[in-house]
N, C-alpha and C positions, 0 to 999 in steps of 0.2 A: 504493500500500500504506500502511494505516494502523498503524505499528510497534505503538502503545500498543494499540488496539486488537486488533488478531490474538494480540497476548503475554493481553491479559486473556482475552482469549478459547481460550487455551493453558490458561491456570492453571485454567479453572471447566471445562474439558472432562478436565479430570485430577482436580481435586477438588472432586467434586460440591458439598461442604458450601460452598462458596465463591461458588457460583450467588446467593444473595441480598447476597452483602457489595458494599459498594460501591467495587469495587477502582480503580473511575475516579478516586477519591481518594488511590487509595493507591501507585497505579503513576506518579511523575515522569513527566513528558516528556522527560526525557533520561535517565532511567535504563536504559535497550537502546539501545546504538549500530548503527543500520544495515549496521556494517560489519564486517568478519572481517580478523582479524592474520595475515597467513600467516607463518613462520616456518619454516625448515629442521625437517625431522625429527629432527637428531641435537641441537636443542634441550631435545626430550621426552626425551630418553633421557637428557642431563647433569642434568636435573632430577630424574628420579627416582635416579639414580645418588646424588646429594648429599641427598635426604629422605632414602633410606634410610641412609644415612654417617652422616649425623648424630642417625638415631632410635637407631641400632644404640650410635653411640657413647652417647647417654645411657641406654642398656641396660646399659650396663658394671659391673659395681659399683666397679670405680675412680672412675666418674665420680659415681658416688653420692656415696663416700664424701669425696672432694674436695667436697664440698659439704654436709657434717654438720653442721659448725658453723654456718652459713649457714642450713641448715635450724632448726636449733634456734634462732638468734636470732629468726628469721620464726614461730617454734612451731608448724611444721608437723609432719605424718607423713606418709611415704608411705600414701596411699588404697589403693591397687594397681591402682586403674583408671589409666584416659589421658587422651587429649583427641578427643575426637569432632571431626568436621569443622573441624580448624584448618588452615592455610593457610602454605604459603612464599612470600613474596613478592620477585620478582626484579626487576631492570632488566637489560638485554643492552648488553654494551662492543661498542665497532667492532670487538672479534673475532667478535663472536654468544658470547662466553664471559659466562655468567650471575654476576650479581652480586647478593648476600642481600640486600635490604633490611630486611628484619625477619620472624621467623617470630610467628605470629598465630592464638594459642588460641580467640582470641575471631571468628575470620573470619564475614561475611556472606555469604550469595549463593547457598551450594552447592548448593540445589536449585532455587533460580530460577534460576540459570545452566542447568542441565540441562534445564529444562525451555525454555530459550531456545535450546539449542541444538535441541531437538525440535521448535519451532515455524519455525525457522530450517532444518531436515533436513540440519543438517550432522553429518559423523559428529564422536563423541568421541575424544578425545586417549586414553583408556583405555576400550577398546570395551567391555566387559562390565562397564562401571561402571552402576549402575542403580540406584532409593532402595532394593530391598530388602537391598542393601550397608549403607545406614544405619543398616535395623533386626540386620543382623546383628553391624554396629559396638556400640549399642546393647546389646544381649544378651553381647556380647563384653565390656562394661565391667563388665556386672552382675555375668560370672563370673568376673572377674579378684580383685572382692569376696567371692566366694563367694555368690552371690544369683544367680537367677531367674527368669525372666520368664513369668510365669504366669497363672492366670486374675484377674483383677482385678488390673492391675499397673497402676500409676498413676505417671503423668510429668508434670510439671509443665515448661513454657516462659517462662523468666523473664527479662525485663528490670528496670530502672527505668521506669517508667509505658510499660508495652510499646505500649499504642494508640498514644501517640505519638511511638513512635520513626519513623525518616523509612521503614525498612523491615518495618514492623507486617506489611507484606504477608507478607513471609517468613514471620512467624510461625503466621500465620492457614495457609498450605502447608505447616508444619509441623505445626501442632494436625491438620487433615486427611489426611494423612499417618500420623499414630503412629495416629488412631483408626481407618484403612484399616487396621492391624495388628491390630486386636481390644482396644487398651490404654487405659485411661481416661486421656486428655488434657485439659489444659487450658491458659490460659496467663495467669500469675497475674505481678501485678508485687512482685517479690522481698521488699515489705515485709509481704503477705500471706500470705507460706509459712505453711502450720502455722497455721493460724487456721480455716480450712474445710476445707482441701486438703491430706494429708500423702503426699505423693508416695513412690515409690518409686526414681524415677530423676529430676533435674534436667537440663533441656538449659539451658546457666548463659550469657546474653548480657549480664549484668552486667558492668559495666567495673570496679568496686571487684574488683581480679584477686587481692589477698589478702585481702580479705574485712574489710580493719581498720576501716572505719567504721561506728561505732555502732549503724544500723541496720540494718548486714550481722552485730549480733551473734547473733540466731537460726542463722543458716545456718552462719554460720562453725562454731557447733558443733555443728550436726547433720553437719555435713562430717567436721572429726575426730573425731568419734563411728561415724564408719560410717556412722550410723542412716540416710543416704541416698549415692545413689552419684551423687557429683557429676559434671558434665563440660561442659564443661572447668574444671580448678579451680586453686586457687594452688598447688599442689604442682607441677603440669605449668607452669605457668607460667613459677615458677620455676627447671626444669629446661634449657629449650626458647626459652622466648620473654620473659623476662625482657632488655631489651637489657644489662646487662652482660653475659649470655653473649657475644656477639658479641664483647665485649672479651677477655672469656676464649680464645675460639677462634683467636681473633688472635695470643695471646699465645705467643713463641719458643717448641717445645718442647709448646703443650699437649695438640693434637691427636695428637700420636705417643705423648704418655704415655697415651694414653685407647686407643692402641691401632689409629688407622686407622694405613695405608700403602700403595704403591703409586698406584692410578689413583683410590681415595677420597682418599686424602687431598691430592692435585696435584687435585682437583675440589673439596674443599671449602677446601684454601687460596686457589685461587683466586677463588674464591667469596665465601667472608668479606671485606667490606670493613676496611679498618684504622678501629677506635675505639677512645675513650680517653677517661679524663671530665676536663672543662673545669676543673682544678684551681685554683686562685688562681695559683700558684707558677707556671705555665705561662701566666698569662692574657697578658702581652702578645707571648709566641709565639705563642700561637693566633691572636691579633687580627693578628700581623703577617701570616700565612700563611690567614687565615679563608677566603679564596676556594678553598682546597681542601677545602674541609670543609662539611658540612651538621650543623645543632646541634638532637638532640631529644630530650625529657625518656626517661629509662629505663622509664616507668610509665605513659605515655600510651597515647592510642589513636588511629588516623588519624593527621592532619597538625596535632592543638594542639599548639600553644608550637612549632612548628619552625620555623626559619630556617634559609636558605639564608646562607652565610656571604659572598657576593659581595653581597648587598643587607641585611645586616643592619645596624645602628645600632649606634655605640658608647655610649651611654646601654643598649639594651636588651642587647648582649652583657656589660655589664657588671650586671646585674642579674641574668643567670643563671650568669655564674661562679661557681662554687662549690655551684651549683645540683644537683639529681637530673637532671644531664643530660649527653648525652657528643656529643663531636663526630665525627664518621663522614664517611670520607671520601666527597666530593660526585662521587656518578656519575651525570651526566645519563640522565636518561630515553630510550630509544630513540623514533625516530618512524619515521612510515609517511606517505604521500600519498594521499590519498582522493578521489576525484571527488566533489562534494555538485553539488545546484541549484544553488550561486554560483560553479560553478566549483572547480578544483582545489584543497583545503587541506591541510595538514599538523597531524597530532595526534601527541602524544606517549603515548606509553601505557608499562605494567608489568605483569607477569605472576603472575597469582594461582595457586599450585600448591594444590590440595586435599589433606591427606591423611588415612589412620589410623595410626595408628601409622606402619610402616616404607612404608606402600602407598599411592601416589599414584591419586586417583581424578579429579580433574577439573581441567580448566586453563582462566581465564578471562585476558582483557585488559582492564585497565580505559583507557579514550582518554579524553582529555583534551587543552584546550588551557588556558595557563595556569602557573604554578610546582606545583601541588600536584592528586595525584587531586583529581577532583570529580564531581559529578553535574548539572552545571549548564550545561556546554557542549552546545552544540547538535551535535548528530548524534556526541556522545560518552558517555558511560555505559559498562556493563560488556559486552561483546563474544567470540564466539566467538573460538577459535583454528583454521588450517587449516594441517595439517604437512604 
């Protein structure tokens, strides 16, 4: 079986417009892992239990307003929409008890994962998840604005210079996708908005997550203007997946002022790992105790600037003291043992939750071997899950 090939040949028998691209470019060789994470079933079920705990709690208006000031210093508004296909990302302790690594406005995958699991004919973690979920996600955003989706409705897919980002693919499954829905798609690299193309809806993979640099200033203010409906955008960011949350959730007291209790709130305590930011005042307890701890900027994306605190350098821990960065305590990666050609090996992987709002649609593993995800091990990449 030729993995790369049968997935390309998945993606062009789904979306026809795709037939000429030359996806042989664009699909890694270790981006689809041969192989399936099997996991206990009462895995799936802790995980949607803590998405929804935790959308429910930033539904709150306590929890709003605990965050006014914060909001205003950022010069946001609430949009009123959400965040389309963002992600909870876990690791599993030797209980099988899930542990947050970071929740992730900006996630990759969700419909190349879907459609790998179709090429794969494994079922889904949430059986009636399917893309015309997306578009109702979508349409769901528009009227939370008060907007529409109607004839000539126009969506824009943006990155920074989207051809070359390393998963262009996705995009190109996306543009094919929104135009199977009758909507005029395109996918424009963010410093073109509004130049030819004035969209009606943004699918937003820009990592500048509050919009503060310079040439995010077009969008930034068509965003708090309404004049388009962003998503995912720095209001949700903000809200959800900004990592000082994680510090906040942690913090004695905050999660029962926001109102969980009972079997959410004993799920998403346990859940939350303990973080805290690498203060100066603190810096040589942290360095004494650093091998419990992993160190990564609040505003990043992936694995830049992280260190693992058992192999970091005291020259570079001390150039990010005091830095936009917090230290989170260090929960290895769970593994699995897989039979490959060379004989038995072991990969470490983590579990990518999809959701909308409070509803979990899809679950991916990403394997790897190595300190950090990656896309570069062999017979590792992103992977079905089997409950």
């Amino acid at each position: 079986m030729n993995l790369k090939a049968d997935y390309i040949q998945q993606l062009r028998s789904s979306y026809k417009g795709l037939e000429k691209e030359p996806l042989e470019d664009f699909v890694s060789e270790n981006l689809i892992s041969p192989f399936a994470v099997t996991l206990s079933p009462n895995v799936i079920q802790k995980a949607q239990k803590i998405i929804s705990a935790l959308y429910n709690m930033r539904q709150q208006p306590s929890y709003l307003a605990h965050y006014q000031n914060l909001i205003a210093e950022k010069g946001l508004k609430d949009p009123g929409n959400k965040s389309i296909m963002m992600s909870y990302d876990f690791h599993l302790d030797e209980h099988q008890n899930l542990k947050l690594i970071e929740v992730n406005t900006n996630a990759a995958f969700l419909i190349l994962g879907y459609e790998m699991y179709r090429m794969k004919g494994h079922s889904l973690a949430v059986p009636d998840f399917n893309p015309e979920e997306i578009r109702r996600s979508i349409e769901t955003e528009m009227a939370l604005q008060g907007k529409k989706t109607g004839p000539g409705f126009k969506v824009a897919i943006t990155d920074d210079a989207p051809s070359q980002q390393r998963l262009y693919v996705e995009f190109l499954a996306y543009n094919e996708l929104f135009k199977s829905f009758g909507w005029d798609s395109r996918i424009v690299d963010y410093r073109e908005l509004y130049k030819d193309f004035h969209p009606d809806f943004i699918y937003n993979r820009h990592t500048d997550f509050f919009l503060t640099e310079p040439s995010s200033s077009i969008l930034r203010e068509k965003f708090l203007n309404r004049d388009v409906c962003l998503s995912p955008n720095p209001f949700e960011y903000l809200m959800l997946a900004d990592k000082q949350r994680l510090i906040d959730w942690g913090t004695p007291g905050f999660l029962e002022g926001q109102g969980l209790a009972g079997e959410d709130l004993n799920l998403v305590r346990t859940a939350v790992p303990e973080s805290f930011d690498i203060s100066t005042n603190r810096a040589d307890e942290i360095w004494a105790s650093r091998k419990k701890y992993f160190f990564k900027p609040k505003n990043a994306f992936g694995s830049k600037q992280s260190y693992r605190g058992g192999t970091i350098s005291r020259s570079t821990y001390e150039k990010i003291v005091g830095q936009d960065m917090i230290a989170q305590e260090y929960m290895p990666a769970p593994e699995q043992t897989f039979e490959t050609p060379e004989g038995p090996q072991t990969f470490k992987y983590d579990l990518r939750c999809y959701a909308y709002q409070g509803r979990m649609q899809l679950v991916l593993a990403r394997i790897y071997q190595g300190q950090v995800t990656n896309l570069r091990t062999p017979y590792g990449g992103f992977a079905t899950v089997k409950f």
